[in-house]
N, C-alpha and C positions, 0 to 999 in steps of 0.2 A: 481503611480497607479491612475488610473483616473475610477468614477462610466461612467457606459452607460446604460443609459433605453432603453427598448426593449417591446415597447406598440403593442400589437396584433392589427389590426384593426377587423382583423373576427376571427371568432373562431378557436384556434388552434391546432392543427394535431402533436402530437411528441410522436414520436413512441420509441420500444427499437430495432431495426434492423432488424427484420425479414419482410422479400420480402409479397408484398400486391398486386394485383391484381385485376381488374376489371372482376373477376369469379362473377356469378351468385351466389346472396344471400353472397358473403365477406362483411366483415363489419373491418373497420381500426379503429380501437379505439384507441385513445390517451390514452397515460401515463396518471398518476395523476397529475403529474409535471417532466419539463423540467429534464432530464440530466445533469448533471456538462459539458459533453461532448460535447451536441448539440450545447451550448451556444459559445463555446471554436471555433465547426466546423464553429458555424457559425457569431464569432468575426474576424475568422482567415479568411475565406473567405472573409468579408468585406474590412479587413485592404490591401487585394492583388487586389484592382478592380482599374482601370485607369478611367481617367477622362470621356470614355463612358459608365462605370458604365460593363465594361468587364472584367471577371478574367486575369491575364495579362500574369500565368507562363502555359505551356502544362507540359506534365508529363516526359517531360524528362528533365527539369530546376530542376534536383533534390538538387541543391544549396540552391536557392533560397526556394524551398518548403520544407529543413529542417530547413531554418531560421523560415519558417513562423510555421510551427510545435513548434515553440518556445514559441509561446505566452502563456503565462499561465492567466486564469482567475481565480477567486476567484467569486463563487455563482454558478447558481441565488439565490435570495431572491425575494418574493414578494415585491412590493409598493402601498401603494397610492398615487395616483394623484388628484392634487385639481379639482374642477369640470371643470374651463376651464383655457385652459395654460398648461404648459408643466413643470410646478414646482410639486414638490411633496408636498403631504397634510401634515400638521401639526398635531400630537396628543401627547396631555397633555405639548405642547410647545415642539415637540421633533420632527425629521422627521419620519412618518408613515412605518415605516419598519413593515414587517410582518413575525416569522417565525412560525415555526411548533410547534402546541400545545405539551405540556408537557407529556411526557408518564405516569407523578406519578401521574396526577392529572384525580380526580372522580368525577361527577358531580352529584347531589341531586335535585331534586323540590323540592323549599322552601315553597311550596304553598301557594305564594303570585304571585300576576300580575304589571307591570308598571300601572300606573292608565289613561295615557295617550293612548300609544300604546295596553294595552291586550297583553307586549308582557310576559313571564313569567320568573320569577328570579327564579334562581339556587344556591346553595351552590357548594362550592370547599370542598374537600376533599383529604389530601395526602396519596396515596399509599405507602408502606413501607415494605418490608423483613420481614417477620415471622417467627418464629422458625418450624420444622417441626414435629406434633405431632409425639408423638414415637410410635402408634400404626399405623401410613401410612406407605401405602406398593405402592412400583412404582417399573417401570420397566428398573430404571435408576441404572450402578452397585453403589454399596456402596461408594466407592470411587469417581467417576462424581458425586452423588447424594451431598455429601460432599462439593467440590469444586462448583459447579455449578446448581442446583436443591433449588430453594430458594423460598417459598408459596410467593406472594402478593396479601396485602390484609390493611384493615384500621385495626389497634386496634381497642378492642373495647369503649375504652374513647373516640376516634374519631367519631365516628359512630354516625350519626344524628339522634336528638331524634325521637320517634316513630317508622313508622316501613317503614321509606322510599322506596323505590327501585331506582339503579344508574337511571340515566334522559337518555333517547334518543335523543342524540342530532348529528349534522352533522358540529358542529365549526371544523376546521383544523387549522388555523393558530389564532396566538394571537399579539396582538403589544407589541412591542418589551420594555415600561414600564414595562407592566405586567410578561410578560416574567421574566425579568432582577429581579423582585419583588420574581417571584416565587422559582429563585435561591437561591436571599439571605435572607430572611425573610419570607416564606410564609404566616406564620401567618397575616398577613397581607391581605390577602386573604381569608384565611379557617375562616377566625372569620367575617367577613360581613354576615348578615342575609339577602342577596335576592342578590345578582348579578345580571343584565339583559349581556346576552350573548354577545350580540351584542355591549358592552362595552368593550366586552373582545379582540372582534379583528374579523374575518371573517370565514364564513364556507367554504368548502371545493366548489370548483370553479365550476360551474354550468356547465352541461355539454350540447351541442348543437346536437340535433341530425337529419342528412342530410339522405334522401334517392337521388339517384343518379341511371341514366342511360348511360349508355357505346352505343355512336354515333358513326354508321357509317357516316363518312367524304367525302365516294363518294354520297351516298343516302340524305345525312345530315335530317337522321331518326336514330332514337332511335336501338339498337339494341335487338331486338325478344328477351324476356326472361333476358336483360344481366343488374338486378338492382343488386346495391348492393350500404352497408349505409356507413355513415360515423359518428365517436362520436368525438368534440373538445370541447375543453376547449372554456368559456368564460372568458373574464377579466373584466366584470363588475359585482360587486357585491349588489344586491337588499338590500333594504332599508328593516327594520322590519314591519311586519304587512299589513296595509294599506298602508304603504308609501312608499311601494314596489320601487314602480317606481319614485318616487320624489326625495325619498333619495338615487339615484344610484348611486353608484362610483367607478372612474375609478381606474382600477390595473393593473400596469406592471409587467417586469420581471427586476430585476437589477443586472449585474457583474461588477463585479472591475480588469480592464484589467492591466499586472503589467507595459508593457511596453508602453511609449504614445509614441516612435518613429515609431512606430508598428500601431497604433491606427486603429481603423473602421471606416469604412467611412458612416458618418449621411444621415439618410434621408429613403425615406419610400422603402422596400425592399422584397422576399419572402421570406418563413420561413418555414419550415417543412415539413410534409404530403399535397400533393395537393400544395403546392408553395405560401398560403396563406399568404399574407401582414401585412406586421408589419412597425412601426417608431421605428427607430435606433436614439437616441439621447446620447448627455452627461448633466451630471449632475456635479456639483461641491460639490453635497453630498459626505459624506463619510462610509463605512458601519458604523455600533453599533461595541464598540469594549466591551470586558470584563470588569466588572463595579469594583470599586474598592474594595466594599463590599463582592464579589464573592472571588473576590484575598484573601481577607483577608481571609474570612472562609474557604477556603481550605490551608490556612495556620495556621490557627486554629486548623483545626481538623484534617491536616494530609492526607486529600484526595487530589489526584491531579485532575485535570480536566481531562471531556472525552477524548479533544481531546491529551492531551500528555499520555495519558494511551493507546488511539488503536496506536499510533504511536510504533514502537521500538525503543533504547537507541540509541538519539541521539546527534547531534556536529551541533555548528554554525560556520562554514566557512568564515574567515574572510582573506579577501583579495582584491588586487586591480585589478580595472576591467580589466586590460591590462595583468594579470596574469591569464586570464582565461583558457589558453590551460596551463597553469605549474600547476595548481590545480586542471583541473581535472585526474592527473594522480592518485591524492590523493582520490579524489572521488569515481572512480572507484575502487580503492584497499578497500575505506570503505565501500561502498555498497555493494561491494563480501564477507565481512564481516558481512554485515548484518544492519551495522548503517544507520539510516537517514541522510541524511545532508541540511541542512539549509541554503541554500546559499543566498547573493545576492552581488551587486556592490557600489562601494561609489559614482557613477557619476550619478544612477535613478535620477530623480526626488524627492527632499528632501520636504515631505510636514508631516504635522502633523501627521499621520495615519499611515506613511512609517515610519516615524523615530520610533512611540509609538509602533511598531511593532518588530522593531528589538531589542529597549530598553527591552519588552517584553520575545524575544526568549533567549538573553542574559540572563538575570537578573532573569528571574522565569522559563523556560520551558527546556530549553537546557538541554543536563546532560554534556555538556564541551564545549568547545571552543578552535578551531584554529587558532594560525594567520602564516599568510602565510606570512614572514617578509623579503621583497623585495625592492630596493630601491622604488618603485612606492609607496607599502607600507608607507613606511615611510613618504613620499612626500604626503600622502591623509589626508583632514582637516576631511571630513568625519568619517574616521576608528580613528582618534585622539580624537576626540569630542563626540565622540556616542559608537564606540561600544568597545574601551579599558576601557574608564571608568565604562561602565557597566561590565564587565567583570572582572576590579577588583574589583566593589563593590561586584558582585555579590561573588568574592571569600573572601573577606573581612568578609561576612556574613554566607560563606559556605565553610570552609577551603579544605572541598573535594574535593570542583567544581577544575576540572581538565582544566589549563590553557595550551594549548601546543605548545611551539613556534618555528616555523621549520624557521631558517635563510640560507636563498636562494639568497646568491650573496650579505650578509649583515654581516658585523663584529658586533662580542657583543661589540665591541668599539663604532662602527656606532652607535647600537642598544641604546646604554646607555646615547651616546650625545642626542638622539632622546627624549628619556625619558625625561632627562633634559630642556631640548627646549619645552617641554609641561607639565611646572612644577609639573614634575614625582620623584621620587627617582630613579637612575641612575639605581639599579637594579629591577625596578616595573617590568621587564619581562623577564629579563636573570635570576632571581634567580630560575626559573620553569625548570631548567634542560634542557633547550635550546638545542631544533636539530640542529647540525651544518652541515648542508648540502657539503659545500666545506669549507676544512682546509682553504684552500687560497680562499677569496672571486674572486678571479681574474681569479681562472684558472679552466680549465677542467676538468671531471670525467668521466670513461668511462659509458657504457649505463649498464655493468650488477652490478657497486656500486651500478647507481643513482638508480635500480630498487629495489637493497637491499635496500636501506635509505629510497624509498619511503615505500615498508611495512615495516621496522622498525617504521616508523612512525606511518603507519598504525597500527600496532600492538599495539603500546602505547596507542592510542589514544581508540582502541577496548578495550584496560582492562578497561580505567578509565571512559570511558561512559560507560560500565556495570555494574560496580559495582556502578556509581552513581544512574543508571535504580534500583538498586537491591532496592539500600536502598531506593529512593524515593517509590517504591510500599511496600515497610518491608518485603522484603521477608525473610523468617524466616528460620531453620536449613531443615523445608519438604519442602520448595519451591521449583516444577518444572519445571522449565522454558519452555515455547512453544516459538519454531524456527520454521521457515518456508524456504524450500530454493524451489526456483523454477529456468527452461529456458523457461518456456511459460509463456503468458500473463494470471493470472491467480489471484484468490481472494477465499485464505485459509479457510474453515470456520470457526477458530478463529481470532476475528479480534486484541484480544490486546495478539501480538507476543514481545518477548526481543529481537530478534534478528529476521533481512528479509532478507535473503541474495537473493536477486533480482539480477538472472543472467542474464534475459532475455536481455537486453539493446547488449549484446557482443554476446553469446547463443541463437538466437532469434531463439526456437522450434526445426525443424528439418532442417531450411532455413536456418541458418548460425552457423557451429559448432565453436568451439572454433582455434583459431592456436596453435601448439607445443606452443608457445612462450607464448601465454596468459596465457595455462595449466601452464605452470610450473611458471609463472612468476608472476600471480595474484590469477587462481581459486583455485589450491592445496597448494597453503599457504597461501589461506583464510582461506582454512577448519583447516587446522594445528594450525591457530591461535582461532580460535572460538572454536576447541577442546583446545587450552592450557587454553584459559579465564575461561569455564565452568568449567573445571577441579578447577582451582583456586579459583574459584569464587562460588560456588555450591555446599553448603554443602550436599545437598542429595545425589549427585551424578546421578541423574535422569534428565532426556532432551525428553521433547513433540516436535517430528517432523510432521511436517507439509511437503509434498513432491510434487511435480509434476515437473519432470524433462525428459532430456534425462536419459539412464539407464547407460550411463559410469560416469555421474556425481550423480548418486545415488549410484553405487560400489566406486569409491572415500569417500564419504562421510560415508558411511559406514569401508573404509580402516582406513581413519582418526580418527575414533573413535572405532578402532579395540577393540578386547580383551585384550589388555593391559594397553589403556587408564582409567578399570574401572569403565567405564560410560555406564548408562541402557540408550540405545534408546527406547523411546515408541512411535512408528509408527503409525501416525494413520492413519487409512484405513477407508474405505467405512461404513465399518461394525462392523469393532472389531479396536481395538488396538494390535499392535504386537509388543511383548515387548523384547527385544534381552536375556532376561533372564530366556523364554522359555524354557521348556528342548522339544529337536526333538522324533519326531514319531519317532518307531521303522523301519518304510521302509518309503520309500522315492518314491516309485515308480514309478523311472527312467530308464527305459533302457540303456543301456552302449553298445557304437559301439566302438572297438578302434583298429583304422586302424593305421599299418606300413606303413607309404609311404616313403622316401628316406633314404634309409643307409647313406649315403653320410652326413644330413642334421641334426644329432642327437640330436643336441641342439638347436632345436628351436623345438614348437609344438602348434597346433592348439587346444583351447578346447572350445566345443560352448553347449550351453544350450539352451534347447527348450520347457518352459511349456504354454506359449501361443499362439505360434503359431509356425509350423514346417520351420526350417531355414535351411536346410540339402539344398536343393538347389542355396539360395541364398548365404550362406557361399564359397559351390562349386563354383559358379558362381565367387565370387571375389576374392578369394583366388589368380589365374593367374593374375588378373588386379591388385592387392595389389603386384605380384611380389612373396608370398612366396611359398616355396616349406617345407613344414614341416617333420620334422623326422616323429613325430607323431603326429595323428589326433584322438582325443576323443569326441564325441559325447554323449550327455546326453539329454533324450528327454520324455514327458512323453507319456502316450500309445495312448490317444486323445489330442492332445496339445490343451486350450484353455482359454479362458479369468477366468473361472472356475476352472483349474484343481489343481490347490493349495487350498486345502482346507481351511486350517487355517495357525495359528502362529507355531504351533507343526508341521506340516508338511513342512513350508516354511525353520524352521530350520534344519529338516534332510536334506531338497534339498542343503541346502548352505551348511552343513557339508558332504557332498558328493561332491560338486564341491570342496571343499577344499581337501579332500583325494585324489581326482582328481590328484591336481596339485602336493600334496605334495609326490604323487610317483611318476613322473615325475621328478622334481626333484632331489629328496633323491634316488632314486634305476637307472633312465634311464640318467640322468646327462645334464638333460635340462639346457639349463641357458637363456633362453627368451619363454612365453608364448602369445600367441596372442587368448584374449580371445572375444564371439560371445556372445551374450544373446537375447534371448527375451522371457520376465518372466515380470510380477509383479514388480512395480517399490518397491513397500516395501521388496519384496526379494531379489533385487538387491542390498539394501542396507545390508541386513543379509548374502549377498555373499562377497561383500565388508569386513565386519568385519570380514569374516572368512581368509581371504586372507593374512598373517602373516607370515613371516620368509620365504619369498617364493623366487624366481628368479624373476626378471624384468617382468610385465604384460603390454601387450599395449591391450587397451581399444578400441574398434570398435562401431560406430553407424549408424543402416542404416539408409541413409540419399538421397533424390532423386534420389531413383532407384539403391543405390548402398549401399556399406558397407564403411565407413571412418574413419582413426584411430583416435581418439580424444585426448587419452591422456596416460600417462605412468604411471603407479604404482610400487615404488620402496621401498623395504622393508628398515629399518634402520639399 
């Protein structure tokens, strides 16, 4: 991983995507601060320019430009830079990192001044969770108010004497001492009587504001009427007081690019809105990592860090770089699952920050570890030196931590002399109940074992990172767990999920549905697995879903966790939660069409659902191009179909216990034996149509998808 600064020369322009135009009276305003994205678009663009400084691939070199979609960067962060040179500033003997001021932290007038500058010292104070008196009334239900509804505020032993008011102040970032101080000890802070701010770290980035006229190019004259402004960021930060302009100093942007075979290419370049100029450089900094004080106290007391709390229960992927297409078979089985995975290669670039990182994800952050145990494997000084031994310490100190070792074209003989040869105990990794991939390391499997082994594996590794996620957070006998499954690109509004099953990568929206073969082979004994673990796993028996899908993989998921599984889905919607333990409205009001069409055809039937928008034509429409001719055709449609017409969770469940009646006299009385069902409804009632769907005849599943309708997937009762 290598830093690159990225120093503005003019003020700059980063937008969040939305189209800007030279309209009379538009005004383009910059973000606050850069994207994770921008930075990514625009390390990735750098590292593909040829020696004229020209991007080198067109867009049909779609090779090459999924390699380059590969780079991942870490940041930005702000910097300082020393006043002249290209080095970054020093503060309190450390390099000038800047991040973003503390959200606990309240600021005070001490009413005192610098005696120097006039500039004026502040008091810190920490914000902190308060009980919520019991005579408040909010309009949050009793149960979210519970979980999530929490006053902050200071005690009042905190509270600075007299009769203060917080201070108005405009700091945004702090350096990265202070920061690190205010994690593990604050006190350290809240007990100084006068702080001067601007000790503290930087205020929020000054913004520059352009007016601008739109030229005619034949007249080369302004065009009548066509002004409009422009807001950017500045990267220099004013000096306090009087010395505004003396004491100015310079601030970049800085990321840590993971791969340097990939690298950007330096030197001064455009950037953003309007194409304004920046210097592309490296550095041989490295970012601030987590300090060991922090470590400690969150092992003291039990709390995990932010960032492994918004993550979901995850796995560190340990394998050799030349196994990268055999691993990610693995991956995509645990991402349909829901886990994180943690990847990297034992060939990167080995430097201080990379290795303290893996040591890291092993050792404290992971809830398990794979090793993908291959000859290459075995042949790697890297995986031998770094991340086995963390891996057993880390289990040495945490009998839980789940070690899982898949041997792929490796004998536990092989395996044990290996051990040995890196003075190991023969069994340090065959005693973890070792995946033996092929009996004989020599010979062949065919394609539909290797697919069984691979979720067998998956599945193992799905329980024992859950349950390790459970008990890192304490989840207790009412613990609910929030999952989230999506096929679009999308950002749940809770952000700390147990489970992500992120389909999108295979499922991308309505542009690429799934194959027969993925459906059966990866996404429906995904669900089948992530329904056995919460069963096992989840003593409430209660599950917060999180949804934005296509709607055959929200009736899946909902089949999956039918009424027999025992388990309350609570749906959550826009507006309410819908909780599958609902009792349905007395009507349903759906109209019912139910047409005869082929004597001949009796055992197959069409049934399609319509409460958001009417499909009576499109269904018609594809029914000949799908090829089928149905015995019978049922129709269920409401009287205005529309984004609205489902009222609530009581209604949604008589609409789904209607389509179930549906199917179930079909069936039971007409002797159907295949259903080919339509929808378009409410993605949260396609999932209460799902769980109604039980003891039935085979369902194939339809999504319309560019202009047409496509079968996606098959639902088969047990």
């Amino acid at each position: 991983m290598t830093i690159w600064l990225i120093e503005p020369r003019d003020p700059l322009i980063v937008r969040e995507g939305r189209p800007f135009g030279s309209d009379p009276g538009a005004q383009a305003t910059s973000l606050p601060f850069p994207f994770p994205s921008t930075l990514a678009g625009g390390a990735r663009t750098r590292s593909a320019l040829d020696t004229n400084g020209t991007f080198r691939y067109d867009r049909n070199d779609e090779k090459n430009l999924a390699e380059l979609k590969k780079i991942h960067v870490r940041g930005p962060l702000l910097v300082q830079l020393v006043d002249e040179g290209d080095a970054i500033a020093q503060y309190l003997d450390e390099d000038a990192w800047l991040v973003p001021l503390p959200g606990d932290v309240q600021f005070f007038d001490s009413g005192s001044r610098d005696s120097e500058t006039q500039e004026k010292k502040v008091l810190l104070r920490r914000l902190v969770p308060l009980a919520l008196p019991d005579e408040a009334q909010t309009d949050f239900k009793q149960q979210e108010r519970e979980k999530m509804l929490h006053l902050v505020g200071l005690p009042p032993a905190d509270s600075p004497s007299g009769s203060r008011k917080p201070y108005s102040h405009k700091q945004r970032y702090w350096y990265w001492p202070h920061f690190q101080t205010w994690l593990s000890n604050p006190a350290q802070l809240t007990q100084v009587e006068g702080i001067l701010l601007s000790s503290l770290g930087h205020e929020d980035l000054i913004r520059d504001h352009r007016m601008h006229v739109s030229m005619d190019s034949d007249k080369e004259m302004g065009k009548e009427g066509l002004l409009f402004g422009t807001s950017g960021l500045e990267f220099t930060a004013p000096g306090a007081g009087k010395e505004r302009l003396l004491k100015a100093q310079r601030l970049a942007l800085a990321i840590d690019v993971e791969d340097e075979t990939m690298a950007p290419q330096a030197g001064v370049a455009s950037f953003g809105g309007e194409r304004r100029l920046v210097t592309w450089r490296q550095s041989n900094a490295h970012f601030p990592l987590c300090p060991d004080a922090v470590k400690d106290e969150i092992k003291r007391t039990g709390v995990p860090s932010t960032k492994e709390l918004v993550r979901p229960a995850s796995v560190f992927l340990s394998y050799a770089h030349k196994d990268a297409e055999i691993v990610r078979e693995l991956q995509l089985r645990l991402k349909a699952r829901g886990i994180f995975c943690w990847r990297d290669v034992d060939n990167l670039p080995v430097g201080k920050v990379f290795e303290g990182e893996i040591v890291h994800e092993i050792e404290e952050a992971a809830d398990g570890i794979t090793l993908l145990l291959t000859p290459d494997f075995l042949a790697s000084k890297f995986i031998w030196q770094v991340e086995i031994p963390s891996a057993l310490k880390r289990h040495k100190s945490d009998p839980l931590f789940h070690i899982t070792s898949i041997l792929y074209g490796v004998s536990i003989d092989e395996l044990e002399q290996h051990c040995l040869k890196h003075n190991l105990e023969s069994d340090a990794l065959s005693r973890f109940n070792a995946i033996l991939f092929f009996d004989d390391p020599t010979a062949s499997i065919t394609e539909e074992i290797q697919r069984a082994k691979w979720n067998d594996a998956a599945n193992r590794i799905l329980r024992a990172a859950l349950a390790q996620r459970l008990r890192h957070i304490k989840a207790g006998h009412n613990y609910e767990p929030p999952i989230c499954l999506k096929t679009f690109d999308w950002t749940p509004p809770k952000t700390l999920l147990d489970l992500d099953l992120d389909w999108s990568p295979l499922i991308q929206g309505k542009k690429r549905l799934s194959t027969q073969q993925e459906w059966e082979h990866i996404f429906f004994p995904a669900l089948l697995a992530v329904k056995q673990s919460i069963s096992e796993q989840v003593r409430s028996h209660r599950l917060h879903v999180f949804i934005k899908s296509i709607l055959p993989v929200a009736i899946a998921l909902g089949f999956a966790f039918r009424n027999s599984a025992g388990i309350t889905l609570l749906l959550e919607g826009k507006e309410e939660i819908w909780s599958t333990d609902t009792l349905p409205s007395k009507r349903d009001s759906l109209s019912r069409e139910w047409l005869d069409i082929d004597q001949r055809n009796r055992q197959v039937a069409v049934v399609e659902v319509g409460t958001s928008r009417c499909i009576k034509q499109s269904v018609a429409g594809a029914l000949p191009m799908l090829g089928l001719i149905p015995g019978y055709h049922v129709r269920l449609e409401s009287p205005r179909p529309s984004e609205t017409s489902v009222k609530n969770a009581a209604h949604a469940h008589a609409i789904a216990k209607r389509v179930k009646s549906i199917c179930q006299e079909l069936c039971d009385k007409h002797g159907v034996t295949h259903i080919h069902l339509f929808v378009a409804v409410p993605v949260q009632l396609a999932v209460l149509i799902g769980q109604q769907l039980n003891a039935l005849c085979p369902i194939t599943l339809y999504e319309y998808s560019q202009g047409a309708y496509t079968p996606v997937g098959l639902l088969v009762s047990e």
